[in-house]
Residue, then its C-alpha position, 0 to 999 in steps of 0.5 A: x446063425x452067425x451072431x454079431x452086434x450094433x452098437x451105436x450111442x443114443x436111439x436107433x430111431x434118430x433122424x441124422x445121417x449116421x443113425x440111419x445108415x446104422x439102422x438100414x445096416x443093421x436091418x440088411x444085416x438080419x435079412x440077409x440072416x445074420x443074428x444083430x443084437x442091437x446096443x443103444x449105448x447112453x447119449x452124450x457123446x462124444x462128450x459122455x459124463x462119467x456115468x455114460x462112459x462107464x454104462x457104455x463100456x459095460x454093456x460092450x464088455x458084457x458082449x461073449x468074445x463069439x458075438x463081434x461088435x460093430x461099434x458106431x464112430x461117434x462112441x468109439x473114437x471118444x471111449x476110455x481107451x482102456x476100458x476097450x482093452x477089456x472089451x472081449x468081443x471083437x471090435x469093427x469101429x464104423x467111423x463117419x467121419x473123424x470126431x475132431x473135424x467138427x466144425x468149431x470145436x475149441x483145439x483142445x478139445x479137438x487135439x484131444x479127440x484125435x489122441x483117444x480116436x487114434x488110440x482106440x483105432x488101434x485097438x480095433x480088428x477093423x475099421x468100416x468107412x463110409x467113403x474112399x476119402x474117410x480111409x484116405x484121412x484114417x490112413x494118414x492122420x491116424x495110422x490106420x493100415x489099409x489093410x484094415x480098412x474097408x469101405x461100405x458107401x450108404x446104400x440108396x432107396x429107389x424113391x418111387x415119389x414122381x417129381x412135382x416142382x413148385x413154383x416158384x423153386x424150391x431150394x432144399x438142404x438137409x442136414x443138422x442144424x450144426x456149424x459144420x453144416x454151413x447152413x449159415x453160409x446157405x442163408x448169406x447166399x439166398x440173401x444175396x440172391x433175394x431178388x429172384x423167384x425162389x422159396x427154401x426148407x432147411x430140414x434138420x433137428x438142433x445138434x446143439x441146443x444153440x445153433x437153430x435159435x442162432x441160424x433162425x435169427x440170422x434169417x431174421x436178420x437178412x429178412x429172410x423170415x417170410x422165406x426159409x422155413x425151418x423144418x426140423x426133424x421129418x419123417x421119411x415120407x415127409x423128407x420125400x414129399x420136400x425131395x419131389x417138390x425141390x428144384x435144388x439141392x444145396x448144403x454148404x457143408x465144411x467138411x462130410x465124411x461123405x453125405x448121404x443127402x447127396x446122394x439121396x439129392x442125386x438118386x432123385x435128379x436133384x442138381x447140388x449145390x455144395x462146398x469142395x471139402x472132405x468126400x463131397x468131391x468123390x460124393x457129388x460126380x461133376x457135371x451133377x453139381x457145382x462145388x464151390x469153396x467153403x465159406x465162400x458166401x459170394x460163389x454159393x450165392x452164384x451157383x443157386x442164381x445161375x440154376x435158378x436163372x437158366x433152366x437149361x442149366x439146370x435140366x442138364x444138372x439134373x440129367x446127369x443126376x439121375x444118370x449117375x443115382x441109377x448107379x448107386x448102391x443099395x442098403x443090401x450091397x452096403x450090408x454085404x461089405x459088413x458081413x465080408x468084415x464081420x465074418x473076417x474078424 
């Protein structure tokens, strides 16, 4: 049986995007036959005290040289550069999104993360990315060839859930309760538009231990209490029940690497509403949404009024969006472009 290894930092039970495309691979990955050994490597990172870093780079190093390791981006961009070098197994770095994007980062501590994430994309046997746009990025900002490039777009799960629309509309956004998630910019919007007919779920845990007590006092604040409800970390099928109730699909993202809520938005016929930024472009096909710019408060709060406004608008949205989910690929085909990698490295 042909071995490898998972590797990602913190539980492979968390909820975020990038943990679950790690987990469904992982899973597809040993269905299809292939011997996973799973590594949950310590929290903390990007920003690993010493003691993290140095478990981290002992449980990779502990790995034989047979046994490839994909290593999830969120650890491997922030690794002691030489501590990889003694790494023995293979490396395929699976890369998100590049860690400096995020969203209010002091420069500093951004430029330095570009230096060590470059520095550790060297040193990989191949890189793994979600979107053509993360290669585009990989490619010019961090000298990563093309021909070490592959991209694995997240497979999709045909939701069998029936549509049930409440009244009055629900507009739902999921992701983490972070600053690049623009759920503050979502807020100033539904404010805008408060004379209209319509309730909201923010789905998503705390990133920071900061961002939630700060997002929930703005809705306080814009007296949107009574309104938005924060629904923190769900289960599968409670985020599906949110999806078939749901009219609207809104996340007024800065930057994403690609966004699996887009597409899980789309598969179930959910007109978006987002930001032109990073891969939302090539994830979000037109006429399935309106993109507008980011932070463009004013914009957002258009687009939300216009679909809440005419529901012919927003039934032909939402064609288009089922027509182009049936399209999408699922965990198995996603899983399939892994092995073609592993087995190359």
């Amino acid at each position: 049986m042909r071995k490898a290894a998972l590797a990602l930092p913190g539980s492979i039970d968390a909820r975020t995007g990038g943990t679950i495309y790690d987990a469904r691979v992982l899973d597809s990955l040993r269905v299809a036959g292939r011997d996973m050994a799973l590594l949950e490597l310590p929290g903390g990172f990007p920003f690993p005290d010493s003691a993290a870093m140095e478990t981290a780079l002992a449980q990779l190093a502990a790995l034989p040289a047979d046994r490839p390791v994909i290593v999830d981006g969120l650890a491997f961009g922030a690794l002691d550069p030489a501590g990889i070098d003694r790494i023995a197994a293979p490396i395929v770095a699976l890369v998100h999104h590049p860690l400096a994007l995020e969203t209010g980062m002091p420069p500093q501590q951004a430029a330095h993360l570009a230096r060590t994430e470059a520095a550790n994309l060297a040193r990989a046997a191949h890189v793994l990315v979600p979107s053509p746009h993360t290669a585009a990025v990989l490619q010019r900002d961090y000298g990563v060839a093309a021909d070490r490039l592959t991209v694995a777009r997240p497979g999709i799960d045909r939701s069998g859930t029936t549509p049930r629309p409440v009244s009055p509309p629900l507009i739902l956004s999921v992701g983490l309760l972070a600053p690049r998630k623009g759920h503050d910019v979502l807020l100033r919007a539904l404010a805008a538009i408060a004379d209209r007919d319509w309730q909201a779920v923010i789905v998503g845990r705390d990133h920071d231990g900061r961002t939630a007590g700060e997002l929930a006092g703005l809705a306080r604040d814009l007296g949107l209490a009574d309104r938005v409800r924060f629904a923190g970390e769900l289960s599968q099928g409670a985020l599906d029940a949110l999806y078939a109730a749901a009219s609207v699909f809104a996340l007024a993202t800065r930057y994403e690497g690609y966004g699996m809520v887009f597409a899980e938005a789309l598969v179930r016929g959910l007109p978006v509403v987002s930001c032109r930024t990073g891969a939302v472009p090539d994830t979000v096909p037109k006429g399935a949404g309106v993109l507008v710019a980011v932070d463009d408060v004013p914009a957002f709060a258009a687009a939300l009024a216009r679909l809440l406004d005419d529901p012919a608008h927003r039934a032909a949205l939402a064609d288009a969006a089922a027509r182009y989910g049936v399209t999408l690929p699922d965990w198995a085909d996603t899983a399939a472009r892994f092995g073609a990698v592993l087995d190359k490295v």
